[in-house]
C-alpha positions in Angstrom: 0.0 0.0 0.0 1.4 3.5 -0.7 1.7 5.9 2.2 1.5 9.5 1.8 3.7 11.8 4.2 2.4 15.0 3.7 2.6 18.9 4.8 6.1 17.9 5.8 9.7 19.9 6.1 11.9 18.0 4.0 15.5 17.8 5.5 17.6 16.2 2.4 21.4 16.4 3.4 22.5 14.9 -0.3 21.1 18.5 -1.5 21.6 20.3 1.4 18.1 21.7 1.5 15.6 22.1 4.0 11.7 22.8 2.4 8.4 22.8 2.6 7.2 19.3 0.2 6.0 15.7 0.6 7.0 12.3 0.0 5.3 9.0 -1.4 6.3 5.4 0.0 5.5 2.2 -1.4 6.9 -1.2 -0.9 9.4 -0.1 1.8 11.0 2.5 -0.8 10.7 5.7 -1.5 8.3 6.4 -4.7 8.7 10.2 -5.5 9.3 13.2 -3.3 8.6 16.6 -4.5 8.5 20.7 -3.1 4.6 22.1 -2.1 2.0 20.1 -1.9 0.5 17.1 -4.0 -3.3 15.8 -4.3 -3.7 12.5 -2.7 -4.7 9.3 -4.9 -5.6 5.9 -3.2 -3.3 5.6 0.0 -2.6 6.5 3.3 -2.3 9.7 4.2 -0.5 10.9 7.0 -0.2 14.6 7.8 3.3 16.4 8.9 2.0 19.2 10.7 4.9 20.9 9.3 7.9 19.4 11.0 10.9 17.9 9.9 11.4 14.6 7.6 14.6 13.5 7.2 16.4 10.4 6.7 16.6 8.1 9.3 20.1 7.8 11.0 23.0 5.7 10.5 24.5 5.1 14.0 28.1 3.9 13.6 29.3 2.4 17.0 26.6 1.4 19.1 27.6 -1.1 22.4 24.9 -4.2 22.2 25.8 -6.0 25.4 25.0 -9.3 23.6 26.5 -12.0 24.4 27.9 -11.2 27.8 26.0 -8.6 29.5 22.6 -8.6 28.6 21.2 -7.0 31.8 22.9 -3.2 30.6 21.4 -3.9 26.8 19.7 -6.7 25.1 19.3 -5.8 20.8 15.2 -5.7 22.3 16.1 -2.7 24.4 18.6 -1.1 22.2 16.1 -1.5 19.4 13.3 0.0 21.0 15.9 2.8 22.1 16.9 2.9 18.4 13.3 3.6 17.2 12.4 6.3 19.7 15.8 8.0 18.8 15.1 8.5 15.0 17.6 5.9 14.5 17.0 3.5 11.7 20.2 1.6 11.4 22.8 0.4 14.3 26.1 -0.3 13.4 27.1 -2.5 16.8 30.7 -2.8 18.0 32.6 -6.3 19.1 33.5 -5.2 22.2 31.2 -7.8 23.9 32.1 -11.2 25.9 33.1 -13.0 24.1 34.3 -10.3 21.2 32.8 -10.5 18.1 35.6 -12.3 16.4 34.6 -15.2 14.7 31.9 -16.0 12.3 29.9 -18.0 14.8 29.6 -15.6 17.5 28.8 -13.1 14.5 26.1 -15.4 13.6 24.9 -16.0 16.7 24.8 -11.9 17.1 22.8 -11.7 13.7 20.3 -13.8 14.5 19.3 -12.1 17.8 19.3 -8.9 15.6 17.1 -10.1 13.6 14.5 -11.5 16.3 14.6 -8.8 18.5 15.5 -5.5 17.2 13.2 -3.3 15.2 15.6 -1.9 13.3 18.1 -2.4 10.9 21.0 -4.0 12.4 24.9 -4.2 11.0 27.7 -5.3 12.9 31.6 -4.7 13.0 33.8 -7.3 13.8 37.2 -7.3 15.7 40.3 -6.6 14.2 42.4 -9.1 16.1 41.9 -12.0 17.9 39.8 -11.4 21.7 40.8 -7.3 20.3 44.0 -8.3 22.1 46.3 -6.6 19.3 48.2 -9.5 18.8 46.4 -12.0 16.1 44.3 -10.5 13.4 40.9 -12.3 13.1 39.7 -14.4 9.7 38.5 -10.9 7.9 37.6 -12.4 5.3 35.2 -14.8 6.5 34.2 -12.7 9.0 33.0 -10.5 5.6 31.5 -14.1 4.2 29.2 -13.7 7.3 28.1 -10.4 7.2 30.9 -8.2 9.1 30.6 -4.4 7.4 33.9 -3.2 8.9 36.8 -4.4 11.6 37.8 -2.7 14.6 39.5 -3.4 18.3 36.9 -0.4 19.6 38.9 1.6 22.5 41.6 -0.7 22.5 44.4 0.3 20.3 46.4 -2.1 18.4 49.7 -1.1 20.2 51.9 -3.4 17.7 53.0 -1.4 14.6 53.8 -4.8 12.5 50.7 -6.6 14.0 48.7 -3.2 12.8 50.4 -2.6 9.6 49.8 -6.4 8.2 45.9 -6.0 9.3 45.4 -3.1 7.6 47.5 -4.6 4.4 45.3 -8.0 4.6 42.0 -5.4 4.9 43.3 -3.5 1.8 43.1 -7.3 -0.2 40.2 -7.5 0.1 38.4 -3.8 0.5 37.6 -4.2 3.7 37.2 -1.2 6.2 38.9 -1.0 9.4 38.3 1.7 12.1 40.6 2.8 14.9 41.0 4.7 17.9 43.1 7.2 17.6 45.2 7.3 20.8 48.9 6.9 21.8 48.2 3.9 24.2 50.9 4.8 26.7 50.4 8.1 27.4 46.1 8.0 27.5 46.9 4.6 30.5 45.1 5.3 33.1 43.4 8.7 32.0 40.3 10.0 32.8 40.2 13.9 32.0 42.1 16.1 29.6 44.8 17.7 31.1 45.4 21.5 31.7 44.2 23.4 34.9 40.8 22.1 35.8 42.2 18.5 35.4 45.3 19.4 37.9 42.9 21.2 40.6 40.1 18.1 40.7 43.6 15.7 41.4 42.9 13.9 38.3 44.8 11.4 36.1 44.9 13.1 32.6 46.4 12.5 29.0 47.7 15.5 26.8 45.9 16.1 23.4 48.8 15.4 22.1 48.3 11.4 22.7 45.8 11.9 20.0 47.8 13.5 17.5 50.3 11.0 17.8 48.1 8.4 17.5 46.2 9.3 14.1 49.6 10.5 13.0 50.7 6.7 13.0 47.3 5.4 12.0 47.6 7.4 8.9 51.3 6.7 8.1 50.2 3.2 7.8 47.4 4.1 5.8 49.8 5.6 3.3 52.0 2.7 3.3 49.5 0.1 3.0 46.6 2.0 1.0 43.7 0.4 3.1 40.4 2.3 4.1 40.5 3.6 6.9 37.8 5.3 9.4 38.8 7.2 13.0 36.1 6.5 15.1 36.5 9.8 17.4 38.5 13.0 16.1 38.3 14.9 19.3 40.9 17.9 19.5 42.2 21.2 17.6 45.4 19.2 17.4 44.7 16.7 15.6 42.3 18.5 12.8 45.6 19.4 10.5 46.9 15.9 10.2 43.3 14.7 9.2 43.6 17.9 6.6 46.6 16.8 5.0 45.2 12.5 4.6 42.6 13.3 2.8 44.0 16.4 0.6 46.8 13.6 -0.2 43.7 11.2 -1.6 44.2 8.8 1.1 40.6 6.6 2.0 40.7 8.0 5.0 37.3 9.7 7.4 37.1 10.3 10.8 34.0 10.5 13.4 32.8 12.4 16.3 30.6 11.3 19.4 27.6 13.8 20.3 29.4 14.1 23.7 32.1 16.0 22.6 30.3 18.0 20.2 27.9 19.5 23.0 29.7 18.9 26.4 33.6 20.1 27.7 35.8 19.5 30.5 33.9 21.6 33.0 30.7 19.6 32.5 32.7 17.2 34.9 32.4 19.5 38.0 31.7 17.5 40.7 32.7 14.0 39.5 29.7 13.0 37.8 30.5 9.9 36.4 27.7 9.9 33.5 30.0 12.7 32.3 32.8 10.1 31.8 33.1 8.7 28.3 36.1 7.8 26.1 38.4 9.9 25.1 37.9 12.2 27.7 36.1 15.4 27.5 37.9 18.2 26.1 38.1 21.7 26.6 35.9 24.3 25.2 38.2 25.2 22.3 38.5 21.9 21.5 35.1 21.3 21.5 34.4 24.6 19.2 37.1 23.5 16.3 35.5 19.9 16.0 31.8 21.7 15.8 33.7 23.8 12.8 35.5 20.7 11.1 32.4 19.0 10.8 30.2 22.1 9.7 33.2 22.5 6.8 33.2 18.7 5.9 36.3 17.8 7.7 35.1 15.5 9.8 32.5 13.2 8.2 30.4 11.4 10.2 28.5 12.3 13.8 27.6 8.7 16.3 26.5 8.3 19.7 29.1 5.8 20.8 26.3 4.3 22.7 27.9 2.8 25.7 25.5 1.2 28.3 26.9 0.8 31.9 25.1 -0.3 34.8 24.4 1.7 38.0 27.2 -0.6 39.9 29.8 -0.1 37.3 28.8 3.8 37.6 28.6 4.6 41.1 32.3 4.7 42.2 35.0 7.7 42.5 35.3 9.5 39.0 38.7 7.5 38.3 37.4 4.4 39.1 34.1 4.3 37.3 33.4 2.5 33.7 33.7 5.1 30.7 31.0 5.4 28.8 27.3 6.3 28.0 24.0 5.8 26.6 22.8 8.3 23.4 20.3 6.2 21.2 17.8 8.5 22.3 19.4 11.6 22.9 21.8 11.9 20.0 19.5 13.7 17.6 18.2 16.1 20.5 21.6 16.8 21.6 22.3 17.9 18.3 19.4 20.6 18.1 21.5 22.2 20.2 24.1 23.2 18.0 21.0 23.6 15.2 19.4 26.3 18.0 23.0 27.7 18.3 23.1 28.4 14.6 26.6 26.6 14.9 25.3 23.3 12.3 22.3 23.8 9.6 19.8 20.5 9.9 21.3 19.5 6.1 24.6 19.6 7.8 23.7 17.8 11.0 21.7 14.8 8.8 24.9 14.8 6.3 27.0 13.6 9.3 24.3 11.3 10.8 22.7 9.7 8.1 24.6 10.3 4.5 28.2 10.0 5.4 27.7 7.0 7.7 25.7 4.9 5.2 28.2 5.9 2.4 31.3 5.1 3.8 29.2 1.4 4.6 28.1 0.8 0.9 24.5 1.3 2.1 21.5 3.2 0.3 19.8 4.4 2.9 20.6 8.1 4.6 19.3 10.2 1.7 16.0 11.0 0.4 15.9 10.2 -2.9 13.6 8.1 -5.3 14.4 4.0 -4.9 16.0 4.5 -1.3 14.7 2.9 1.5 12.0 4.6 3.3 13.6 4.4 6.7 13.0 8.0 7.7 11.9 9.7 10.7 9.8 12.9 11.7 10.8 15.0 14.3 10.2 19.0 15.8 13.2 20.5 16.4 11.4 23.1 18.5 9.6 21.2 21.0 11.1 21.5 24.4 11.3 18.6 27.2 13.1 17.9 30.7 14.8 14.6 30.0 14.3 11.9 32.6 16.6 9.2 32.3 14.5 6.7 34.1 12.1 7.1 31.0 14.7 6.1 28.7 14.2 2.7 26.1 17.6 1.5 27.0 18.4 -0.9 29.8 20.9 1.0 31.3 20.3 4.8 32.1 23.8 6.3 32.3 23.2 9.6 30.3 24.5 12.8 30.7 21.9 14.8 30.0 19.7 13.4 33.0 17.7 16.2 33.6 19.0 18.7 31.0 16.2 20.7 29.5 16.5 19.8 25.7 14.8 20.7 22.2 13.7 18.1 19.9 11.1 15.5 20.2 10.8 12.3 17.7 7.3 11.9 16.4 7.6 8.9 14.3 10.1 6.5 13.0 9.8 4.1 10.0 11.8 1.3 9.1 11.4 0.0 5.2 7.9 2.2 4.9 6.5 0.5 8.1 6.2 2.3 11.7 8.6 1.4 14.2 8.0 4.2 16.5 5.0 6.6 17.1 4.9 9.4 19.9 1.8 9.3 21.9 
């Protein structure tokens, strides 16, 4: 049956254009899209009310805590989570227990995907052997069962030769590995950014510099072995410059940014709140400024929650003790109205780094509006403004920064291949 979104705001980040139009779906795809209004025929109609439709997002990095620790996130919670966040596609990471690094515990993660979760579901595989940075895993039938791209997550591969013949076995056979940028000796044992704020709350911290020096390898083995390459967080003034010069020398190389570091800084730490703990470390307000800039000019690609659920046990400890991490399925897009209310990101801009770029650099259709692309879009108001309790959050796990923040932007609806996944009462 067709469906008729009408009387919408149509947010199209391949065009960069946000305006007044409508959109037809039929048989999971998108039919026709057009500016104004259109009569409508023999189908459903469903009525905007003048908000925004945009593609629905690509989330590159999402933690499922299956297998291991299914009481922080089962792919049922993280799903539902998914849906009421706008986001149409997870793109999970192996850092579970066991890791995702071999094609039976992939398979066993794709099948409870596929029964639980309402929407789409990839998954990344490790790059080595338990992610212990000394064995590379079978990439390529890893690839045979479904793997979209290889990584060790937050821990770096330390050995340059283990590394460098990873990324050269990758480049065989056009496979996409992404990293973590981060010098592993000096970020040991880090938990803030150093500078002054860092040195009077008496805590450990690592120098921006440990990121520099980190992507600075990365992409020296890049050059030498010609594999695509993705940096999962770009995080600091420093290391802008050395992305610059990769991709002016036409080396496969994009980077990524979490919502955390686009919206929060060092000071949001204040009095040891652990939900303000995530990997890398916040940074400092100038930090956070240049990455807002690099990706409103392009620089840095793509935008992801790094999803990272942690339970109230693994939370509740002294600031240098506590797990990193924290949950954004749902708060990633309003987080991100932030910036739009700012006038520091246009929605185009914001949708071309959470929805184009990430379903691009994956081979994937989806992330555009556009004639013959899935219909997995979703309908929001930027405008509409809401406390956020974390207790009424999809996911399992409730560690989110934002716990009550007051916050602009309300999902109405989410659909997945033309069908609803996700309808605001």
């Amino acid at each position: 049956m067709r469906t008729l979104l009408t009387n919408a705001r149509l947010i199209d980040p391949e065009a960069q254009t946000d305006a007044p139009g409508w959109l037809r779906i039929e048989g999971g795809r998108i039919l026709a899209m057009g500016p104004g209004e259109t009569a409508a025929g023999d189908e459903d109609v469903i009525d905007c009310g003048a908000k925004c439709l945009a593609p629905g997002i690509v989330d590159i990095g999402v933690k499922v805590c299956e297998p291991g620790e299914r009481h922080k996130e089962s792919y049922g919670s993280a799903g539902l989570a998914a849906a009421a966040g706008g986001v149409t596609t997870m793109v999970t990471r192996p850092d579970t227990t066991p890791a995702i690094d071999s094609p039976e515990v992939l398979e066993f993660v794709t099948r409870r995907a596929r029964e639980a979760s309402p929407v789409h579901v990839l998954h990344m595989a490790a790059l080595t052997k338990n992610r212990e940075g000394r064995e590379m895993t079978e990439i390529g039938f890893l690839m045979d069962a479904g793997a979209v791209a290889f990584t060790d997550c937050d821990r770096v591969v330390a050995d340059t030769k283990v590394f460098s013949r990873a990324l050269t076995y990758a480049r065989s056979l056009g496979a996409l590995v992404i990293a973590h940028p981060q010098e592993p000796g000096l970020s040991a044992g880090a938990c803030a950014t150093s500078g002054k704020f860092a040195s009077l709350r008496g805590l450990p911290a690592v120098t921006p510099m440990a990121e520099r020096m980190g992507l600075d390898r990365d992409i020296a083995l890049v050059e030498m072995t010609g594999a695509r390459y993705h940096a999962d967080q770009i995080t600091t003034a420093r290391a802008l410059p050395a992305l610059a010069r990769a991709k002016a020398n036409g080396f496969d190389v994009t980077a990524g940014v979490s919502v955390h570091h686009l919206t929060l800084n060092e000071f949001d730490v204040s009095d040891y709140r652990t939900f303000f703990k995530v990997k890398p470390p916040l940074r400092a307000e100038d930090d956070r400024m240049a990455v807002v800039e690099a990706v409103q000019g392009g620089l840095i690609d793509i935008i992801s929650s790094m999803h990272t659920p942690q339970d109230e046990e693994s939370k509740r400890l002294p600031f240098e003790e506590a797990a990193a991490g924290a949950v954004a399925l749902e708060t990633l897009l309003p987080a991100l109205m932030r910036l739009y209310h700012a006038e520091q990101l246009t929605l185009p801009e914001i949708f071309r780094a959470i929805a184009l770029n990430p379903a691009r650099r994956l081979g994937r259709d989806c992330g555009r509006l556009a004639a013959c692309a899935p219909a997995d879009l979703v309908l929001f108001d930027p405008d509409a403004p809401f406390v956020l309790d974390r207790a009424k959050l999809q996911s399992k796990s409730k560690n989110t920064p934002f716990d009550g923040a007051r916050m602009q932007g309300r999902i109405l609806a989410t659909w997945v291949d033309g069908a609803i996944v996700y309808r605001r009462e």
